[in-house]
NUNUDREN-928778 format. One line per field, with one value per residue (C-alpha): residue number from 1; residue in one letter; x, y, z. Coordinates in steps of 0.5 Angstrom, whole numbers, plus 500, padded with zeros to 3 digits. Layout:
# NUNUDREN-928778
n = c(NUM	...);
res = c(A	...);
xx = c(X	...);
yy = c(Y	...);
zz = c(Z	...);
//
This chain:
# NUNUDREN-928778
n = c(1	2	3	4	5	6	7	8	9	10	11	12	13	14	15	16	17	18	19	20	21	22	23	24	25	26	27	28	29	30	31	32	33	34	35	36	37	38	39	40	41	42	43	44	45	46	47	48	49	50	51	52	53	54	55	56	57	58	59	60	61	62	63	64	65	66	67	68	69	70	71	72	73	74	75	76	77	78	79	80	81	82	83	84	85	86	87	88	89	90	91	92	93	94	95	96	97	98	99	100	101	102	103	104	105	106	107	108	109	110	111	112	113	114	115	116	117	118	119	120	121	122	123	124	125	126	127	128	129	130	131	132	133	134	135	136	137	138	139	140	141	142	143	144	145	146	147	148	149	150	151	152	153	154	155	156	157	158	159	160	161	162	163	164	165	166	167	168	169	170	171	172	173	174	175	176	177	178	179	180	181	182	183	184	185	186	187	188	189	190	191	192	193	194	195	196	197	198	199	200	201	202	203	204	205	206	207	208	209	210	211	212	213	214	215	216	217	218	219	220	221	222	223	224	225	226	227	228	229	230	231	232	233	234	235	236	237	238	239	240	241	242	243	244	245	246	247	248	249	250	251	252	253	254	255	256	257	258	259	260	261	262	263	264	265	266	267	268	269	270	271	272	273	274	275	276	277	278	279	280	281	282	283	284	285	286	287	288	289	290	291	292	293	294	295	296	297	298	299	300	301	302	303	304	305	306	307	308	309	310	311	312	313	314	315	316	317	318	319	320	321	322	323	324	325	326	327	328	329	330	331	332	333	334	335	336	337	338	339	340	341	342	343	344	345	346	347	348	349	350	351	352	353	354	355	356	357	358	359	360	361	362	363	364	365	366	367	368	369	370	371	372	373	374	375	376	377	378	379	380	381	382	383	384	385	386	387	388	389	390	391	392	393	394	395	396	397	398	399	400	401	402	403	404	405	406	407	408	409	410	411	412	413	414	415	416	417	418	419	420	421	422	423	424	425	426	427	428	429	430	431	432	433	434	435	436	437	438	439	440	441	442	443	444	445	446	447	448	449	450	451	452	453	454	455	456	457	458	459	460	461	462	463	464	465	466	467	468	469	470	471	472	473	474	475	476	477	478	479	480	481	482	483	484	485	486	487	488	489	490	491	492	493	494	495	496	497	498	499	500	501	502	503	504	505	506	507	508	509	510	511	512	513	514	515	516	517	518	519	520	521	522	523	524	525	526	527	528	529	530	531);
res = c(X	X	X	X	X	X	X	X	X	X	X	X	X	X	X	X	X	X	X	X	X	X	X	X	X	X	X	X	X	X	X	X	X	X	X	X	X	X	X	X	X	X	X	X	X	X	X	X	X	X	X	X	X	X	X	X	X	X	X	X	X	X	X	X	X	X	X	X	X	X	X	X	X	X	X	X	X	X	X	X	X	X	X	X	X	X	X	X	X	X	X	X	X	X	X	X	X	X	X	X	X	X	X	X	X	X	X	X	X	X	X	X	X	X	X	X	X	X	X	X	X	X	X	X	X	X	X	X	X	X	X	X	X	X	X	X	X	X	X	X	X	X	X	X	X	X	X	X	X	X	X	X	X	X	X	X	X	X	X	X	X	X	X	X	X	X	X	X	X	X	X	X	X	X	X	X	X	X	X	X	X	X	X	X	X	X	X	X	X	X	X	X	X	X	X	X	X	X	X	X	X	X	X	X	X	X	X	X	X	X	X	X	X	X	X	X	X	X	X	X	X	X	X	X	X	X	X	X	X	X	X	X	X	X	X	X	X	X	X	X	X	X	X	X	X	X	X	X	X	X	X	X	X	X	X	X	X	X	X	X	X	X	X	X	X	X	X	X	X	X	X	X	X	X	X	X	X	X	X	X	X	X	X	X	X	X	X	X	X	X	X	X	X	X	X	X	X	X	X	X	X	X	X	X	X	X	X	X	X	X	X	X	X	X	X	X	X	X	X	X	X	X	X	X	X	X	X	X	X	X	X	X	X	X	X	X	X	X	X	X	X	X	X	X	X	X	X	X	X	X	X	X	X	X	X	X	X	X	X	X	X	X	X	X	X	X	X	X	X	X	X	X	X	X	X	X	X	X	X	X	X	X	X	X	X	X	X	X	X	X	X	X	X	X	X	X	X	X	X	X	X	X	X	X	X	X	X	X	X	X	X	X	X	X	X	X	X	X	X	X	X	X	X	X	X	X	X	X	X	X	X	X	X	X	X	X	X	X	X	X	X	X	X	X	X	X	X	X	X	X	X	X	X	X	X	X	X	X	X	X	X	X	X	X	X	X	X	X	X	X	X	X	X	X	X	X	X	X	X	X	X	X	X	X	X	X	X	X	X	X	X	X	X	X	X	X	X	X	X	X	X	X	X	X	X	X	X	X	X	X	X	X	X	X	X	X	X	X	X	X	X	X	X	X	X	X	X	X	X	X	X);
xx = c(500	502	507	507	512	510	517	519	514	511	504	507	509	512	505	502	507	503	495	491	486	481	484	480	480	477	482	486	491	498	502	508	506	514	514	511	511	515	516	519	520	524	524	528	528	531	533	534	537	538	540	537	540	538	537	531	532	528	527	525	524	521	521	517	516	514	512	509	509	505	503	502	502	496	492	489	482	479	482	480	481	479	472	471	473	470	463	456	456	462	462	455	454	462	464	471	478	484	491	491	495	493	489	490	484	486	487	481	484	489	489	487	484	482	487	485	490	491	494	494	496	499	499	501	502	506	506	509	511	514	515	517	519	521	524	527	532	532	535	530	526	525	519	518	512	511	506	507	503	502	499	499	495	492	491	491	487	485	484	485	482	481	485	485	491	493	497	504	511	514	511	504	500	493	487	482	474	470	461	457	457	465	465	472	469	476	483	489	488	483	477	473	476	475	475	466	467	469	465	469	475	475	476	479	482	484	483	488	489	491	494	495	498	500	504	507	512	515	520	521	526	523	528	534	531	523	523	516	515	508	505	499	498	492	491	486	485	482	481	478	477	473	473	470	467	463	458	458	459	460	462	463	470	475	480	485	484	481	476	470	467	469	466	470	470	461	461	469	469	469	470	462	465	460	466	463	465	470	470	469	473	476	480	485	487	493	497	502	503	509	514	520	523	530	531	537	544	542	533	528	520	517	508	506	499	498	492	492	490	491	485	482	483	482	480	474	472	466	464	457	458	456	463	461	456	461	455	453	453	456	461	464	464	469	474	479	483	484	488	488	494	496	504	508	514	521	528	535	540	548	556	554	546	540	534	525	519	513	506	501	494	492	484	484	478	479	474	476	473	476	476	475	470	465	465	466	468	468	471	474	480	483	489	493	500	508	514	521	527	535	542	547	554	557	563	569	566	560	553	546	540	533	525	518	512	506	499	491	488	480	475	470	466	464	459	459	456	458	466	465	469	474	481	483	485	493	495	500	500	507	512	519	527	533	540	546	553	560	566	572	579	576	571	564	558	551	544	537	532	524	519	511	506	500	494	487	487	480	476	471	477	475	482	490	495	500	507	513	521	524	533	538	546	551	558	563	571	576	579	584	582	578	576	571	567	560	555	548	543	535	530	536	532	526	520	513	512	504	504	497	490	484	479	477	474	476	468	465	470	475	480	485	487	490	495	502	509	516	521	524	532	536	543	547	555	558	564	565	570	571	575);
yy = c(500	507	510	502	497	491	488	494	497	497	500	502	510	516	520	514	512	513	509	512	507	505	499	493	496	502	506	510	506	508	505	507	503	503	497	493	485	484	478	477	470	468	460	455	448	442	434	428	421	415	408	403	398	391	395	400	407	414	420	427	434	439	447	454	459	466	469	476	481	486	485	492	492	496	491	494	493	497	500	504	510	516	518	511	512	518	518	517	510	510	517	519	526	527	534	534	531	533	531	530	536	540	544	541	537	530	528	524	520	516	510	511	505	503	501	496	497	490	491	485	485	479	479	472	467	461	455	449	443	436	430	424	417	410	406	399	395	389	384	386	390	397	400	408	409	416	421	428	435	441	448	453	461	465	472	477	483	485	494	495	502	504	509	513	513	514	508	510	506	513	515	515	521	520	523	527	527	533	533	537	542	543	538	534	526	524	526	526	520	516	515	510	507	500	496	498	494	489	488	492	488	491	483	480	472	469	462	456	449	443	437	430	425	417	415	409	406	400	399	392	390	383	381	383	387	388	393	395	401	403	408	411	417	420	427	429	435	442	448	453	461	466	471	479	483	478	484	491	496	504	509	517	519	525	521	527	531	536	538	537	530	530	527	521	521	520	512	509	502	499	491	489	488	481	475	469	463	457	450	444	438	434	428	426	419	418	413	412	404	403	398	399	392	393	389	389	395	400	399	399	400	403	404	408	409	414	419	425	433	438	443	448	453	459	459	457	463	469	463	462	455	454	453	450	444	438	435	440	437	442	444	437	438	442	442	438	439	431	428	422	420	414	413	409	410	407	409	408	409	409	412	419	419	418	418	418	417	417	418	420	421	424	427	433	436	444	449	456	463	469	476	479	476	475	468	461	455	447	445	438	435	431	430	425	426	425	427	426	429	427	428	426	428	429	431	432	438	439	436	438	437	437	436	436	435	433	435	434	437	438	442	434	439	445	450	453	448	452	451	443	440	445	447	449	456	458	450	450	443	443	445	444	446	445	447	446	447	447	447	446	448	454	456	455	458	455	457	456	455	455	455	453	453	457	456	460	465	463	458	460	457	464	467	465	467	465	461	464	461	465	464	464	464	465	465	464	463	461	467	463	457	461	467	466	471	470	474	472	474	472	474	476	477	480	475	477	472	472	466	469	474	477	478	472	474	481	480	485	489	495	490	492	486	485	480	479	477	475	480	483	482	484	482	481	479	476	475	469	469	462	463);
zz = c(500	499	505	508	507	510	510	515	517	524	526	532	532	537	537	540	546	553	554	559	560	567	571	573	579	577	577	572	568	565	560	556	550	548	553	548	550	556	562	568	569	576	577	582	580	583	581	585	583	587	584	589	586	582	576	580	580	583	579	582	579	582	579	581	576	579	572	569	565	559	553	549	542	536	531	526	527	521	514	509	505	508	504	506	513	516	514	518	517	522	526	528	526	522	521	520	521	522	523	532	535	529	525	519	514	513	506	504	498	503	508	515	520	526	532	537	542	545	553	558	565	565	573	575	571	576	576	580	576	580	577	580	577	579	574	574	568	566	561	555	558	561	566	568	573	576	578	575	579	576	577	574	575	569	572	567	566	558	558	551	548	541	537	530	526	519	515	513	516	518	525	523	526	530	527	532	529	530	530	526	532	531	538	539	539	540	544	541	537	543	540	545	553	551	545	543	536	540	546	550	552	559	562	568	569	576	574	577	573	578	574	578	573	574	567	567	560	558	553	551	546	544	539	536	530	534	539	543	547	550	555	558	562	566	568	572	572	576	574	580	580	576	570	569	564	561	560	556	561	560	566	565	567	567	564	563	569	565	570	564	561	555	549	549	557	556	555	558	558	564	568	570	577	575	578	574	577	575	578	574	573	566	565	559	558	554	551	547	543	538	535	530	526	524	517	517	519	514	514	519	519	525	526	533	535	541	543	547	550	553	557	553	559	558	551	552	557	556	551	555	558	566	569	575	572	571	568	563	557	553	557	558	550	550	557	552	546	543	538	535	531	527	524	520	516	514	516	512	515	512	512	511	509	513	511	514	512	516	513	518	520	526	528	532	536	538	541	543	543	538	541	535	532	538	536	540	534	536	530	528	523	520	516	513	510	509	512	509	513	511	511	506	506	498	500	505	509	503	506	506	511	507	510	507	509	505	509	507	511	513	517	519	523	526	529	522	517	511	512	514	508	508	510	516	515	514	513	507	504	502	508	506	509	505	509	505	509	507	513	511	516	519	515	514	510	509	508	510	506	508	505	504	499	498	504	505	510	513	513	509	504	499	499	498	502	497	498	499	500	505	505	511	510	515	514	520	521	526	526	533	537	542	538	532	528	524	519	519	515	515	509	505	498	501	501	502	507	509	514	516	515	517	511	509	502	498	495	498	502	500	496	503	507	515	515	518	514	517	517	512	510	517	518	525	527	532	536	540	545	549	556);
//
């Protein structure tokens, strides 16, 4: 787009630095949006082994994580050109705009949005993890029993506001709106306290999930060429606490201190205060069964079944389930992220080459909820495919690693009958990396190159993210034997690199499309110094 490189640019801009907004608590909040995403993360952990004798052998591993942190960051909720964007249908009685700070009109021929900016609190995101195991080894035989514990605490506080900002890479100016009675509705950019078009997003989340897990392997080498191994895993898991902010609600405040009730300061988006209650229980059974069969010293055929979760956790919050029914039906639907997958594939092996191949099948069930669409999906997929990985040594200090993987994926079901069939949104069916490395004496040069075919940006399966092919070289030379030096580059030729987008369609839009690519080309040098 005009005055924006998507390889370079940044939404973020120096005339949007510092977010007021109102706390949870019901108090003012300040941010210096420069913070961006940052944690803090302070963690004490311990292991313990004893051989008991006769093969027996104890296993302890404990550790403690006392983590925070914020997360600021803008997200362009709406773009479009300027004739487009400031009209009634989007600004109730429009009168003017102008670039914030001035008297300037704005240019109605160019691009200007919507910024929702995210803010989230994380105010404790601990967790404890003990693990503790007994094993025992035999001729041909090895078992491993343990019971594994867990916590962890989701506590974070969303405040998220709604700015006016122009589209341009070169720090962006905010627009201020004024009425047809020549009244600001915005200041300095700020256009709502809260996120309005999206419910608000004034949300507090004080949940705990508690995982106890007994787990038991055997590994069992049957003949000199069959191996088996299986094992299975139960976790019970507990989840307790409540969430906030499940409704619209609106207070008038003097954000600014100004001393007047300024337009903007009329509806401010606030927490209902309203704790909803979360106590429910899930189980997750696991397990794991494989063989591999040796055909001879360079050939081998392996197959795995296994099955597996994780909680849905706080993804399916605000979505409407009564979170204290452990009966419940719909609920119990969704507490649980499942896969099922099956494996088999071929393994050779030699002087200076490797190779794998694995075909795959796997079923996955998923819910979540998306805050930007207000829209809870119970979805189910299936995928089947191929994934191929090597090495192969060509020369005396020439060799290259390559991988690909084939995957056909489809949505089986879904809340929305007219996306079941489809593919699953940004699922390229082509993924592949190639890495090609030469190191002779002191010297090493090499690239990587990774890359994916076209994917459909939503699941209405209606536009293409197209495929990319992103190179990574790197060059490095001993300069003495504690003293090397290296240059690594990444994207050096400056792909477009889409990995994944909002609209779904550009029928019936303005033809702009919201999406992420990696990075442009950038470059870094090292020296490493060993003591």
């Amino acid at each position: 787009m005009p005055n924006y490189n998507i390889l370079t640019g940044a939404l973020q801009t120096i005339n949007l630095q510092h977010d007021r907004t109102l706390g949870n608590d019901g108090n003012i909040f300040n941010t210096d949006v420069s913070d961006g995403m940052h944690s803090l993360s302070k963690v004490i952990g311990a292991e313990f082994n004893y051989n008991l004798g006769e093969g027996w052998k104890l296993e302890e591993k404990i550790r403690y994580a006392a983590n925070g942190g914020q997360f600021v960051a803008p997200f362009p909720a709406s773009v479009s050109k300027g004739s487009d964007f400031f009209n009634t249908a989007n600004f109730a009685n429009f009168g003017s705009a102008v670039y914030a700070g001035t008297n300037t009109p704005v240019d109605m021929n160019a691009n200007y949005m919507k910024i929702a900016l995210f803010n989230v609190k994380l105010n404790n995101f601990n967790n404890f993890v003990n693990d503790f195991n007994i094993s025992k080894k035999w001729d041909v035989v090895k078992f491993n029993a343990g019971l594994y514990k867990s916590s962890q605490n989701i506590n974070m506080s969303w405040m998220w506001n709604n700015y006016l900002q122009e589209v341009s890479d070169k720090n962006a100016r905010l627009i201020d709106v004024k009425n047809t009675a020549g009244q600001y509705i915005t200041d300095n950019g700020l256009l709502n306290y809260g996120m309005k078009d999206w419910g608000n997003l004034k949300r507090d989340y004080n949940t705990k999930y508690d995982i106890t897990a007994p787990h038991a392997q055997v590994e069992i080498n049957a003949t000199d060429k069959l191996t088996i191994d299986a094992g299975a895993r139960y976790d019970i898991g507990k989840v307790t606490g409540y969430f906030s902010g499940a409704t619209v609600t609106y207070t008038s405040r003097d954000m600014n201190g100004n001393g007047v009730i300024d337009i903007p300061e009329q509806m401010v988006g606030s927490n209902d205060n309203i704790n909803i209650p979360v106590n429910y229980r899930y189980g997750i059974f696991g397990y794991s069964v494989g063989a591999n069969y040796a055909l001879n010293n360079k050939n081998a055929v392996f197959a795995r079944v296994s099955r597996g979760g994780s909680a849905s956790a706080d993804r399916i919050l605000f979505s409407g389930y009564n979170y204290t029914n452990n009966d419940d039906p719909a609920l119990d639907a969704v507490k649980v992220n499942k896969v099922h997958q099956v494996e088999a594939g071929y393994k050779l092996r030699g002087s200076g080459y490797f190779l794998n191949t694995t075909l795959f099948y796997a079923g996955t069930k998923e819910a979540n909820y998306e805050a930007t669409t207000q829209k809870k999906t119970e979805n189910k997929y299936q995928s089947f495919g191929v994934e191929l990985d090597g090495y192969y040594k060509i020369t005396q200090g020439l060799d290259v690693k390559a991988g690909l993987t084939y995957t056909h994926a489809e949505i089986k079901n879904a809340i929305d009958p007219t996306i079941i069939g489809n593919m699953p949104r940004r699922t390229p069916k082509l993924m592949y990396s190639v890495n090609p490395n030469f190191n002779v004496n002191k010297f090493n040069i090499g690239f990587y190159l990774i890359g994916a075919t076209k994917a459909f940006t939503q699941d209405n399966n209606k536009l293409v993210m197209p495929g990319y092919a992103i190179v990574n070289p790197y060059i490095s030379y001993q300069v003495l034997k504690n003293l090397s030096v290296s240059l690594n580059a990444n994207n050096v030729f400056n792909s477009i690199a889409v990995t994944e987008a909002e609209e779904g369609s550009i029928a019936g839009g303005n033809g702009i499309v919201r999406a992420r690519t990696l990075p442009g080309a950038s470059y870094s040098v090292s020296v490493k110094f060993d003591l």
